[in-house]
Biopython code that builds the backbone (N, CA, C, O; Angstrom):
import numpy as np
from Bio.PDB.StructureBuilder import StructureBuilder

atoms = [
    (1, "UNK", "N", (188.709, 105.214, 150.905)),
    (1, "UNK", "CA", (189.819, 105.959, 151.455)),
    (1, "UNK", "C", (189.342, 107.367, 151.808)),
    (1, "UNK", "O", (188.424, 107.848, 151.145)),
    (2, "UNK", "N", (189.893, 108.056, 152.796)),
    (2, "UNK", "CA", (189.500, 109.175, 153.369)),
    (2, "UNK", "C", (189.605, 110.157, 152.211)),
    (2, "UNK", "O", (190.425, 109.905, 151.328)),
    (3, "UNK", "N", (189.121, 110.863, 152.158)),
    (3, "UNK", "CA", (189.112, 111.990, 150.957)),
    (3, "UNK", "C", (188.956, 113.565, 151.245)),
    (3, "UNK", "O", (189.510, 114.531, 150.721)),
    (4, "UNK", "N", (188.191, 113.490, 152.066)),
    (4, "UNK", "CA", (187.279, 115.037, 152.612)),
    (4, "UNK", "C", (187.212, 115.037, 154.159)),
    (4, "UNK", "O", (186.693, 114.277, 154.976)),
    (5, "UNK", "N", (188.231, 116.650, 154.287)),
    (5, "UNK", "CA", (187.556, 116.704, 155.407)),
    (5, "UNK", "C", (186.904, 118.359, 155.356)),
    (5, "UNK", "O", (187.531, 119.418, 155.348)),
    (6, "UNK", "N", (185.695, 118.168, 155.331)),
    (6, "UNK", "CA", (184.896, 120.056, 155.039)),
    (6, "UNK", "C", (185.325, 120.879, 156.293)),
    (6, "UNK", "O", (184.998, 120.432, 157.392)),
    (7, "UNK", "N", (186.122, 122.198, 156.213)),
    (7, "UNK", "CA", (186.020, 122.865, 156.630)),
    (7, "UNK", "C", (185.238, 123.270, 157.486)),
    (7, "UNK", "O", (185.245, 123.299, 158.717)),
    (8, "UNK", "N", (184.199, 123.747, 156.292)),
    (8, "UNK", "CA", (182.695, 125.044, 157.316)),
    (8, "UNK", "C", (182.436, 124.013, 158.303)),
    (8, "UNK", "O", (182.528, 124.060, 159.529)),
    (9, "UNK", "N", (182.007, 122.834, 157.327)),
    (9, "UNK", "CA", (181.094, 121.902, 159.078)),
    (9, "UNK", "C", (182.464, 121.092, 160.331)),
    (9, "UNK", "O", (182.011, 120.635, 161.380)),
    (10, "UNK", "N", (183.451, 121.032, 160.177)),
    (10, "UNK", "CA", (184.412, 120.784, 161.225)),
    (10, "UNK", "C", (184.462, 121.720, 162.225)),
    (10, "UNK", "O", (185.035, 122.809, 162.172)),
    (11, "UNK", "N", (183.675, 121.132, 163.382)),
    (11, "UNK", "CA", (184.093, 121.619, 164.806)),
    (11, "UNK", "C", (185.353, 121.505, 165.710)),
    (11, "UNK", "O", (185.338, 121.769, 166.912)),
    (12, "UNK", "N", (186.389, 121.109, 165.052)),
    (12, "UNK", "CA", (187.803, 120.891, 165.669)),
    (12, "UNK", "C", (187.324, 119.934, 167.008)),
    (12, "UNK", "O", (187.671, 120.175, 168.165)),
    (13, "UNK", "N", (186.358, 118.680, 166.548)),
    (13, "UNK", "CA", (186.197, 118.088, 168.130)),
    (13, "UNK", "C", (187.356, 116.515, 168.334)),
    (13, "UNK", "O", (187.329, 115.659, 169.218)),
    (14, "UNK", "N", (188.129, 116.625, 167.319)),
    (14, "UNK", "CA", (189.427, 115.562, 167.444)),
    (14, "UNK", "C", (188.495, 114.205, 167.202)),
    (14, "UNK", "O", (189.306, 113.313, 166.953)),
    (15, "UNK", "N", (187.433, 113.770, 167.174)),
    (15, "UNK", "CA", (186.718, 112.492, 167.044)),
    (15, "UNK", "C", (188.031, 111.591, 166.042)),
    (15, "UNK", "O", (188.941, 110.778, 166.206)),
    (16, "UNK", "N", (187.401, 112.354, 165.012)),
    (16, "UNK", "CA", (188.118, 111.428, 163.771)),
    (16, "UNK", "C", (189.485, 111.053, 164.084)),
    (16, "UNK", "O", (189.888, 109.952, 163.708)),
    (17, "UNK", "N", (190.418, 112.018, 164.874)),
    (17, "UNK", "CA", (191.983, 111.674, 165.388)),
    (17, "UNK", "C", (191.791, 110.618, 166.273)),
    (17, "UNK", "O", (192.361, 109.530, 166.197)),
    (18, "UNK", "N", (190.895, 110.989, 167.200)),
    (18, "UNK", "CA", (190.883, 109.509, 167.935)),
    (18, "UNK", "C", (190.436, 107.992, 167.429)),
    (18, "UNK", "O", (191.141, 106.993, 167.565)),
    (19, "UNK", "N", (189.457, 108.017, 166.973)),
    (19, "UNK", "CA", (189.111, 107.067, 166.398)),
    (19, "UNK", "C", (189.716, 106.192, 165.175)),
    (19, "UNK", "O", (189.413, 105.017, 164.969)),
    (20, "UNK", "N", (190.436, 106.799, 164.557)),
    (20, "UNK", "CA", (191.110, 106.302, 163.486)),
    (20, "UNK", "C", (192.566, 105.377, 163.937)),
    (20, "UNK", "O", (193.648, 105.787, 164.358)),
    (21, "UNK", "N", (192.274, 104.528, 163.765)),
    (21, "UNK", "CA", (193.267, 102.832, 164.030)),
    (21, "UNK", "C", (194.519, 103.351, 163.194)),
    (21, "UNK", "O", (195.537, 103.013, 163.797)),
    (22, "UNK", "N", (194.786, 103.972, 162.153)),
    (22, "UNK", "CA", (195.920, 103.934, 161.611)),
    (22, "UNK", "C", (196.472, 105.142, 161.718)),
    (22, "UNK", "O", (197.660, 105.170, 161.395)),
    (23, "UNK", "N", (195.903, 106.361, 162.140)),
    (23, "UNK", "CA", (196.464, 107.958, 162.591)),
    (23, "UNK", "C", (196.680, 108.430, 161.827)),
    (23, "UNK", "O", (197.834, 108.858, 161.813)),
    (24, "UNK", "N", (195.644, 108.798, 160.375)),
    (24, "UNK", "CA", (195.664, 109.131, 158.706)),
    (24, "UNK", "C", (195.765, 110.893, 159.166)),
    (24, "UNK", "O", (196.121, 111.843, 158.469)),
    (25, "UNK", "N", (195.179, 110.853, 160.988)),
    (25, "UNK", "CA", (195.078, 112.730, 160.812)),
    (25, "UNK", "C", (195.957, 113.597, 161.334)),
    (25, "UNK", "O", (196.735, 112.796, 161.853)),
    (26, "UNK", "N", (196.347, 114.553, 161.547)),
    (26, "UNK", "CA", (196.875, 115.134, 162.413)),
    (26, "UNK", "C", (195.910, 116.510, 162.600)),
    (26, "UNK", "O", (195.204, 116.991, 161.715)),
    (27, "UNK", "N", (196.054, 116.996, 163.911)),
    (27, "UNK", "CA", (195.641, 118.146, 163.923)),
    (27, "UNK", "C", (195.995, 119.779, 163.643)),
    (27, "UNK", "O", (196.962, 120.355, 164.143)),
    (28, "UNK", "N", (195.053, 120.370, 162.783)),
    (28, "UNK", "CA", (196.250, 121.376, 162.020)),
    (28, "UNK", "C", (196.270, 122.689, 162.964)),
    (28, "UNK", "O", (195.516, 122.824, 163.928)),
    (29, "UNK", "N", (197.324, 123.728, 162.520)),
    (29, "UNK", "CA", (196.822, 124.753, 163.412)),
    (29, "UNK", "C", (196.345, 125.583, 163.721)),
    (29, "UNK", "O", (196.707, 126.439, 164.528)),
    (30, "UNK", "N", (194.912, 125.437, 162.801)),
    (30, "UNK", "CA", (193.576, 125.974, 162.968)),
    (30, "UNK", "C", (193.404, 125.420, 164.009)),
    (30, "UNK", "O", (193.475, 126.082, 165.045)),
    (31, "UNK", "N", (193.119, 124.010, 164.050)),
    (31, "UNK", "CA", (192.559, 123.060, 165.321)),
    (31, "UNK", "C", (191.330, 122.439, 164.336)),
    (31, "UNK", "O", (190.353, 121.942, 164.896)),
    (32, "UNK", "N", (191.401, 122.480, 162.733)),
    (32, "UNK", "CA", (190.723, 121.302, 161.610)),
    (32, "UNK", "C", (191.763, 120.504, 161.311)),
    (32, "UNK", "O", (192.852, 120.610, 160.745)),
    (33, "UNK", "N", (190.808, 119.261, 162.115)),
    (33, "UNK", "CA", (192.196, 117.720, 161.361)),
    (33, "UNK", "C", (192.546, 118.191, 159.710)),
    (33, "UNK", "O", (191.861, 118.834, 158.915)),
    (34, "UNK", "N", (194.047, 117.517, 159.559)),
    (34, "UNK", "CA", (194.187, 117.603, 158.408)),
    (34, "UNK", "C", (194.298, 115.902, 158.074)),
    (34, "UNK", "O", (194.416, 115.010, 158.915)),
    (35, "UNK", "N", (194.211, 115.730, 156.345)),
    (35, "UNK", "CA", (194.603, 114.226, 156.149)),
    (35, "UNK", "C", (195.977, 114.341, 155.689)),
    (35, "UNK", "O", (196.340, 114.935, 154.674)),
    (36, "UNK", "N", (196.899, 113.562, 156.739)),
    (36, "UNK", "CA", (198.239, 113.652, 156.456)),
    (36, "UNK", "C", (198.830, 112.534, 155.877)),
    (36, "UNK", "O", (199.715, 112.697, 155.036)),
    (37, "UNK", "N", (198.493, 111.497, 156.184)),
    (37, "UNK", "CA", (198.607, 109.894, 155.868)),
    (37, "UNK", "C", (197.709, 109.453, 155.424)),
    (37, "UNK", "O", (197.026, 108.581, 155.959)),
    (38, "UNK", "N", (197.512, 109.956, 154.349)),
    (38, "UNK", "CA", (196.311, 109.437, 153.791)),
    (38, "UNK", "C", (196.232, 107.642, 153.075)),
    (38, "UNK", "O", (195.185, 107.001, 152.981)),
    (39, "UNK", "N", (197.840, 107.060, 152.583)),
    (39, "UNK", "CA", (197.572, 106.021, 152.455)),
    (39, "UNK", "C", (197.797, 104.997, 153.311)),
    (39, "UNK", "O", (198.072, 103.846, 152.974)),
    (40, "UNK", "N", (197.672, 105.440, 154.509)),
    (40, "UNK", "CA", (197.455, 104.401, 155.608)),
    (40, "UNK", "C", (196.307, 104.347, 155.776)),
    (40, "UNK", "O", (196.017, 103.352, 156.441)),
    (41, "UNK", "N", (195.326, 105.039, 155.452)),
    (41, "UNK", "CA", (194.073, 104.620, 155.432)),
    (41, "UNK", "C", (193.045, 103.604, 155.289)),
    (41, "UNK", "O", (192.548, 103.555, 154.164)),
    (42, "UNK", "N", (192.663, 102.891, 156.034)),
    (42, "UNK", "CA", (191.848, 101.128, 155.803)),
    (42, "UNK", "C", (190.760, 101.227, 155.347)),
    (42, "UNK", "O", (190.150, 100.229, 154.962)),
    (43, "UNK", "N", (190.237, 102.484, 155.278)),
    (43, "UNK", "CA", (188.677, 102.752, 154.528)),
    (43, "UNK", "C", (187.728, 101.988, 155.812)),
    (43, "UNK", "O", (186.578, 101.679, 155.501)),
    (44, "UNK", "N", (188.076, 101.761, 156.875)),
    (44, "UNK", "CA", (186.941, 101.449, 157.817)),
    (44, "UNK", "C", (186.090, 102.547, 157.923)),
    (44, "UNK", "O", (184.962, 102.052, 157.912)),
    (45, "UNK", "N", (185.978, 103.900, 158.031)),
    (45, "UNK", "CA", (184.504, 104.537, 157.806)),
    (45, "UNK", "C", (184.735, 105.199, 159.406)),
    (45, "UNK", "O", (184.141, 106.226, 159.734)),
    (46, "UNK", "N", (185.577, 104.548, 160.254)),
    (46, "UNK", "CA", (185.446, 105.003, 161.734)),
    (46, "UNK", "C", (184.930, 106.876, 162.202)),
    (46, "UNK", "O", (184.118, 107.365, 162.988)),
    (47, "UNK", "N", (185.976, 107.451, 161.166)),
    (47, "UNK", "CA", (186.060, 107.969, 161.620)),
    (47, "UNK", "C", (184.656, 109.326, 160.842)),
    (47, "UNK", "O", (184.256, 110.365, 161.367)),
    (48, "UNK", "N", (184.244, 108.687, 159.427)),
    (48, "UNK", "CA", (182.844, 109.490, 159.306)),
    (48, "UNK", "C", (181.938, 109.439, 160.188)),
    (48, "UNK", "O", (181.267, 110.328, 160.714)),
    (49, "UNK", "N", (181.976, 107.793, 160.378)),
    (49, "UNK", "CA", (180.560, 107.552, 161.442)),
    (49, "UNK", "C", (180.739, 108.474, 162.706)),
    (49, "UNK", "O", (179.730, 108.845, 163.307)),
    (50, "UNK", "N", (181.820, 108.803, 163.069)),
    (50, "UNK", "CA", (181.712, 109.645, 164.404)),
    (50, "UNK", "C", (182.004, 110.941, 164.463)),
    (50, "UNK", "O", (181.923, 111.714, 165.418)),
    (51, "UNK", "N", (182.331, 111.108, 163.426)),
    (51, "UNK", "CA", (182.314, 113.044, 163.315)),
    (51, "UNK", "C", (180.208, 113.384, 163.497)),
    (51, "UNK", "O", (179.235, 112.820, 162.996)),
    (52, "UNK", "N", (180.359, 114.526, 164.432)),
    (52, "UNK", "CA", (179.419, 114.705, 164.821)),
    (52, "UNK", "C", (178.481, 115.842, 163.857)),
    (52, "UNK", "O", (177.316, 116.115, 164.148)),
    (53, "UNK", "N", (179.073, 116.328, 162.892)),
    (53, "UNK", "CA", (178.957, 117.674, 161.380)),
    (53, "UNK", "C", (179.111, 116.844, 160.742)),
    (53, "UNK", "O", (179.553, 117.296, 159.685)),
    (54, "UNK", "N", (178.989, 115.398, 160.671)),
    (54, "UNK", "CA", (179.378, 115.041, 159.181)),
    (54, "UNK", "C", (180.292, 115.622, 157.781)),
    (54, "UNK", "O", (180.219, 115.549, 156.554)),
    (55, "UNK", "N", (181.265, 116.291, 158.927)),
    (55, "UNK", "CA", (182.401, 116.841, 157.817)),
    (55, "UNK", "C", (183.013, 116.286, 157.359)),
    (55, "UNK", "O", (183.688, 117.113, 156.746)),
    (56, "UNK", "N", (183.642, 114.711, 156.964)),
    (56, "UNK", "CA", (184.517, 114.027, 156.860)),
    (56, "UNK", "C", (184.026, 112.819, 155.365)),
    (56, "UNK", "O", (182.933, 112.450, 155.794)),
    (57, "UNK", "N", (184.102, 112.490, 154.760)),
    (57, "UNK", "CA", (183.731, 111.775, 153.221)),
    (57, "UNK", "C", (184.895, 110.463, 153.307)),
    (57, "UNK", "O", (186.035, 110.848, 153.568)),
    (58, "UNK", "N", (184.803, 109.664, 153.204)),
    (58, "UNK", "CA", (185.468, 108.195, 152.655)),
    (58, "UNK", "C", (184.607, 107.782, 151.593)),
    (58, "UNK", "O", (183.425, 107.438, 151.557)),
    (59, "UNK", "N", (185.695, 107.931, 150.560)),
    (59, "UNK", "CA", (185.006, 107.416, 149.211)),
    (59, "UNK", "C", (185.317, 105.376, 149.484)),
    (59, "UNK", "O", (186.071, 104.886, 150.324)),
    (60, "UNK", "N", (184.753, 104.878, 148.820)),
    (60, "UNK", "CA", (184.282, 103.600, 149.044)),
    (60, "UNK", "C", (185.432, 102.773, 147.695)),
    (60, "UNK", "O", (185.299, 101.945, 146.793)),
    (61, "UNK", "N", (186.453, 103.560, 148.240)),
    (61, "UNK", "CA", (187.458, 102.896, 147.634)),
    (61, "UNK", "C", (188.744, 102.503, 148.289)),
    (61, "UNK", "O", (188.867, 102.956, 149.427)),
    (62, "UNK", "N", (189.733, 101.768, 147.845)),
    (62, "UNK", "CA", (190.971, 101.010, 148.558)),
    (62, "UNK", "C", (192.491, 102.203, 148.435)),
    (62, "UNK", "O", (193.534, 102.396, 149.061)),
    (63, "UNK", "N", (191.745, 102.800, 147.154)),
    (63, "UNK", "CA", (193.344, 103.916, 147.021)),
    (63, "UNK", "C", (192.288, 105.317, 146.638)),
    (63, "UNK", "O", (191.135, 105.466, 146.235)),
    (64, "UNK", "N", (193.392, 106.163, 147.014)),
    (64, "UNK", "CA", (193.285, 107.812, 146.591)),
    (64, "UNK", "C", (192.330, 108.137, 145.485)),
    (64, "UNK", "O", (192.542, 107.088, 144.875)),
    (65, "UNK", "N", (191.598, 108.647, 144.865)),
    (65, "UNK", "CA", (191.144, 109.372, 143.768)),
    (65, "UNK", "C", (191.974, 109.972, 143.176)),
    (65, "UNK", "O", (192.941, 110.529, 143.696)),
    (66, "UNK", "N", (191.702, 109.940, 141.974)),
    (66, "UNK", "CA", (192.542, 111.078, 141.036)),
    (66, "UNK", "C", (191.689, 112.751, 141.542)),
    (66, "UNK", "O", (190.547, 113.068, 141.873)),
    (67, "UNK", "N", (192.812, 113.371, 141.383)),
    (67, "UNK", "CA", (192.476, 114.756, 141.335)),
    (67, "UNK", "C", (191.383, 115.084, 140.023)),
    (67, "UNK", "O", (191.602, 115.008, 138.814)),
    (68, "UNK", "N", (189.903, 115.548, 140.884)),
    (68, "UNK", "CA", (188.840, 116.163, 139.718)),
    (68, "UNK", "C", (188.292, 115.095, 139.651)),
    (68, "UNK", "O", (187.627, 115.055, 138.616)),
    (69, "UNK", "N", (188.191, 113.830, 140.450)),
    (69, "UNK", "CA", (187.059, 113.148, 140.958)),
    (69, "UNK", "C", (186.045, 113.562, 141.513)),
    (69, "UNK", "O", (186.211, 114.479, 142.318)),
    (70, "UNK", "N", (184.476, 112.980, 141.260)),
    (70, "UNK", "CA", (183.631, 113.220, 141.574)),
    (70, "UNK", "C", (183.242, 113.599, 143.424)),
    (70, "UNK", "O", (182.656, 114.482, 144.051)),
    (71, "UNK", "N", (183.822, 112.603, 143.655)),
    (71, "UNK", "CA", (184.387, 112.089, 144.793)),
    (71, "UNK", "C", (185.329, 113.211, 145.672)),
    (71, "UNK", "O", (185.640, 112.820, 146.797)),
    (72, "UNK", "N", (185.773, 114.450, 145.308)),
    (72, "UNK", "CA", (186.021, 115.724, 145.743)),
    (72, "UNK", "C", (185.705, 116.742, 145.737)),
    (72, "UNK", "O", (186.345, 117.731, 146.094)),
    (73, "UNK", "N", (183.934, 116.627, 145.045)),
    (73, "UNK", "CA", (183.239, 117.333, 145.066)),
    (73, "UNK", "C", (182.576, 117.734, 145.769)),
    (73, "UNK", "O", (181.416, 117.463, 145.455)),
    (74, "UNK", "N", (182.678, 118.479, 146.943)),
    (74, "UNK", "CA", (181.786, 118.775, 148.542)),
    (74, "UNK", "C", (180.380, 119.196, 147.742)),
    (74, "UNK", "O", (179.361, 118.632, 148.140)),
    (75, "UNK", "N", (180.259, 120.101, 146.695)),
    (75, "UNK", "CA", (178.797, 120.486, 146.349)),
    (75, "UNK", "C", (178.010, 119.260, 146.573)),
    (75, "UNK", "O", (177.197, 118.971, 147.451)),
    (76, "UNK", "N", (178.517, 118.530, 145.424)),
    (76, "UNK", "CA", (177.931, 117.477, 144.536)),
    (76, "UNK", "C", (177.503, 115.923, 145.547)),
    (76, "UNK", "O", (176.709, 114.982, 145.545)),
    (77, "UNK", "N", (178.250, 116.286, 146.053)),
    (77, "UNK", "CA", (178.292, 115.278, 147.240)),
    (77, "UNK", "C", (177.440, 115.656, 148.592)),
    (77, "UNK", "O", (176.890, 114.871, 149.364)),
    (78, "UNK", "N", (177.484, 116.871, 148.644)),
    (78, "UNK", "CA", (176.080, 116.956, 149.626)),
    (78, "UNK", "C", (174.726, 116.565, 148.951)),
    (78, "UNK", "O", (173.761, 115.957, 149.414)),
    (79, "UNK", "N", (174.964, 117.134, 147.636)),
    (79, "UNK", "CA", (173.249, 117.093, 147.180)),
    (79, "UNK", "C", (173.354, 115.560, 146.858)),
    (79, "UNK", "O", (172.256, 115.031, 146.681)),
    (80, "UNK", "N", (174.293, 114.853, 146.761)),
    (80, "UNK", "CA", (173.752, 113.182, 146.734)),
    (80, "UNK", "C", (173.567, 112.772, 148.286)),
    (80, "UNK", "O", (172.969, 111.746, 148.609)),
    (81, "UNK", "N", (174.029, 113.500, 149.041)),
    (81, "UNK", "CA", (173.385, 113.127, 150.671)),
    (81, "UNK", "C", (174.690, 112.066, 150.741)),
    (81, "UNK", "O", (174.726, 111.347, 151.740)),
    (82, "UNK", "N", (175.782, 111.918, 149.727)),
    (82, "UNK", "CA", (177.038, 111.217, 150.639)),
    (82, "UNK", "C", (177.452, 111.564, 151.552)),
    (82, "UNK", "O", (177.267, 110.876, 152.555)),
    (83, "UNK", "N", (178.178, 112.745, 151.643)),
    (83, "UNK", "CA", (178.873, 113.249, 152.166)),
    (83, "UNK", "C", (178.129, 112.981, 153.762)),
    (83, "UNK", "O", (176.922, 113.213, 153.839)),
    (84, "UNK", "N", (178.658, 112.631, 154.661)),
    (84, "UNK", "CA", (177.946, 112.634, 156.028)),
    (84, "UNK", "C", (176.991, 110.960, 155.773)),
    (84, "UNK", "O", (176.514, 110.381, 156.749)),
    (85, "UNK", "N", (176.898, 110.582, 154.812)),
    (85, "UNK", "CA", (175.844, 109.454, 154.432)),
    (85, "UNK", "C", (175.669, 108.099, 155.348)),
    (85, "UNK", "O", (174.706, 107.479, 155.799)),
    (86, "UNK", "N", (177.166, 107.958, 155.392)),
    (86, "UNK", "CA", (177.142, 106.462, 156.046)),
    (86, "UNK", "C", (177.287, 106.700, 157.457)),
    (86, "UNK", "O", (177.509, 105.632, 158.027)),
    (87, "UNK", "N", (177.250, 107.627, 158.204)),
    (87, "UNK", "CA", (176.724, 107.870, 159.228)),
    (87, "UNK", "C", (174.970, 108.114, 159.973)),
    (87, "UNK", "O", (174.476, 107.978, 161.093)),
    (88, "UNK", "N", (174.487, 108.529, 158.630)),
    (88, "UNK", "CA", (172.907, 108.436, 158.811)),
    (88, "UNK", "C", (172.758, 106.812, 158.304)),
    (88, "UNK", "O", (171.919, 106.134, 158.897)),
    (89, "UNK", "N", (173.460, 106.255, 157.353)),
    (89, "UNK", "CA", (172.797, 104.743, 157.009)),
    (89, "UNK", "C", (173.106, 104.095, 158.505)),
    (89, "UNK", "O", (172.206, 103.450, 159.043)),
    (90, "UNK", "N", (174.235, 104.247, 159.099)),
    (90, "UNK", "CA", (174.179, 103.685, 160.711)),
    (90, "UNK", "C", (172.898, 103.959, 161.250)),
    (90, "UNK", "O", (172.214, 103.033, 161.685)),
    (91, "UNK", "N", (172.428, 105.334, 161.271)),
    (91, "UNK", "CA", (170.949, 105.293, 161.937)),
    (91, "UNK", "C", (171.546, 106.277, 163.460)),
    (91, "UNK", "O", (170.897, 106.409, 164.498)),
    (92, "UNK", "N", (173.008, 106.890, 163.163)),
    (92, "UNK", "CA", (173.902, 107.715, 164.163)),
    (92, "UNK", "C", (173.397, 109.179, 163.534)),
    (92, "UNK", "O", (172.915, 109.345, 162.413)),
    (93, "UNK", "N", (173.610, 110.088, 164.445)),
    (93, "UNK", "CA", (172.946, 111.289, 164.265)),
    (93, "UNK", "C", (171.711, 111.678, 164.065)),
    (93, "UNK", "O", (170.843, 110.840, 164.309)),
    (94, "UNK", "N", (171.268, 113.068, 163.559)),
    (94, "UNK", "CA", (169.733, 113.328, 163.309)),
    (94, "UNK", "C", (168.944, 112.275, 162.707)),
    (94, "UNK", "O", (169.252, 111.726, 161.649)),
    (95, "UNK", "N", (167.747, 111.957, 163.516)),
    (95, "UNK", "CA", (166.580, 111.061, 162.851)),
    (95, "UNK", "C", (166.884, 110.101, 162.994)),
    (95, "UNK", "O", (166.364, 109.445, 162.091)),
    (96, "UNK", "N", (167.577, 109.355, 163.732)),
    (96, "UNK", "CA", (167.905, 108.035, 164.152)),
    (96, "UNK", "C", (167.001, 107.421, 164.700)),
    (96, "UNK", "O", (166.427, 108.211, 165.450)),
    (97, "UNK", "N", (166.414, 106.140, 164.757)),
    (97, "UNK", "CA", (165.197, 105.718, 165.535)),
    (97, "UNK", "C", (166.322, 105.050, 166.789)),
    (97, "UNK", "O", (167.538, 104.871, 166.860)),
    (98, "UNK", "N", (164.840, 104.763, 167.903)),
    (98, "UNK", "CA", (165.958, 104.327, 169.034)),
    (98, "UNK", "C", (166.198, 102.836, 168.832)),
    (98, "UNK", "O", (165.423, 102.179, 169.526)),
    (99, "UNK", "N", (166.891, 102.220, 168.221)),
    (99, "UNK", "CA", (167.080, 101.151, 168.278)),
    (99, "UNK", "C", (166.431, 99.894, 168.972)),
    (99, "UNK", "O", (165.517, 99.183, 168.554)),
    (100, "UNK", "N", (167.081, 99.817, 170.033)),
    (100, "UNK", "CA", (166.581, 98.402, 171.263)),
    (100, "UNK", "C", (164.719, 98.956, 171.239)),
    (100, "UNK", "O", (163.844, 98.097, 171.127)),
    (101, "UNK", "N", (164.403, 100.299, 171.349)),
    (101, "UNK", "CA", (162.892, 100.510, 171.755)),
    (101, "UNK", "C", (161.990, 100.256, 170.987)),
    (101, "UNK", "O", (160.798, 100.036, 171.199)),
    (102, "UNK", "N", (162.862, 100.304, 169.616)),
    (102, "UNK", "CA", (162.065, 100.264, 168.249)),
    (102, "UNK", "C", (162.075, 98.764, 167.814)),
    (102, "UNK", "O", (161.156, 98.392, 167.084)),
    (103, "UNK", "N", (163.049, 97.855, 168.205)),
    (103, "UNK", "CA", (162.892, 96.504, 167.753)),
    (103, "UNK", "C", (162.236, 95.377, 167.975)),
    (103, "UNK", "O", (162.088, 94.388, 167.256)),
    (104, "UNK", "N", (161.693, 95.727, 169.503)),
    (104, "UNK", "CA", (160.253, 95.317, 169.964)),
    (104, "UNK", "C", (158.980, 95.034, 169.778)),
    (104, "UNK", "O", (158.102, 95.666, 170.365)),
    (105, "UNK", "N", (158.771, 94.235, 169.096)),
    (105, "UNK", "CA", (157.559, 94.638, 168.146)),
    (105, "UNK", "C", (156.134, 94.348, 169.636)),
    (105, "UNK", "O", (156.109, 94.015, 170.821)),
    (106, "UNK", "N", (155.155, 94.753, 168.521)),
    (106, "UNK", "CA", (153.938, 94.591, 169.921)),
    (106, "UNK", "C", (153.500, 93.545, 170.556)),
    (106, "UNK", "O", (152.472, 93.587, 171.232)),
    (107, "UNK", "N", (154.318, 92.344, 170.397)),
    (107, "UNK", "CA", (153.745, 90.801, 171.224)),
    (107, "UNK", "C", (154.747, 90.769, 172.693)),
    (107, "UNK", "O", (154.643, 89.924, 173.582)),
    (108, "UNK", "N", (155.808, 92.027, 172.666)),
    (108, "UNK", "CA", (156.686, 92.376, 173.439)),
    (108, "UNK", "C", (156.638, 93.748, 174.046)),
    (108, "UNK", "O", (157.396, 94.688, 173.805)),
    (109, "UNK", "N", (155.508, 93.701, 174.965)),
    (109, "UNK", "CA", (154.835, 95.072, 175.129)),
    (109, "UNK", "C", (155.922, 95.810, 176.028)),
    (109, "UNK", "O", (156.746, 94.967, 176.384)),
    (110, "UNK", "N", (156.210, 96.998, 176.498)),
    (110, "UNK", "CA", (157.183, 97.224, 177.784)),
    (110, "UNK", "C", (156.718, 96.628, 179.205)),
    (110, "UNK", "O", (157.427, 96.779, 180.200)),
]
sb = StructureBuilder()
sb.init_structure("model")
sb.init_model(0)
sb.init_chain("A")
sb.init_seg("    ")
for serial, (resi, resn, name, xyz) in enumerate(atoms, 1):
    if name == "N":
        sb.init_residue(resn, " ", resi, " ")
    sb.init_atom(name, np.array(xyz, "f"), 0.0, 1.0, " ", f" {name:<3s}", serial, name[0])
structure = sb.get_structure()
């Protein structure tokens, strides 16, 4: 379920509003999504994988966290490399190999 959305790294670029199938965000009037509906949330991940700052956290659960979960810890959660995580395990953003170029092995020369 959606949990985090970080501040500092949110570029107000609406990704996550669009992308999200159930409309958990609204936009606040800073112009940083807020999570407003949070238990409409399906935990599909849509909308980490496409935030482009990896500001956004879905804990890998079906309901809310209790308040003073680990899991709302922005420190603690960067230095485990979650936070933003399952967007690099896609292989989306920095250091991504190119996919189709890379799966080619050498009996399949260009």
């Amino acid at each position: 379920m959606i949990e985090i959305v970080e501040r500092d790294r949110c570029i107000g670029c609406d990704l996550c509003i669009d992308v999200c199938p159930t409309r958990v965000f609204d936009r606040g009037p800073d112009g940083i999504p807020v999570i407003t509906r949070q238990d409409d949330c399906q935990t599909c991940f849509q909308c980490e994988a496409y935030c482009p700052t990896d500001a956004l956290f879905v804990a890998p659960l079906a309901t809310a966290v209790a308040p003073g979960s680990r899991f709302h810890d922005v420190t603690g959660l960067e230095a485990s490399g979650l936070l933003g995580g399952y967007r690099s395990e896609l292989g989306w953003g920095r250091g991504r190999a190119l996919g189709a170029r890379t799966a080619v092995g050498p009996e399949y020369p260009d």
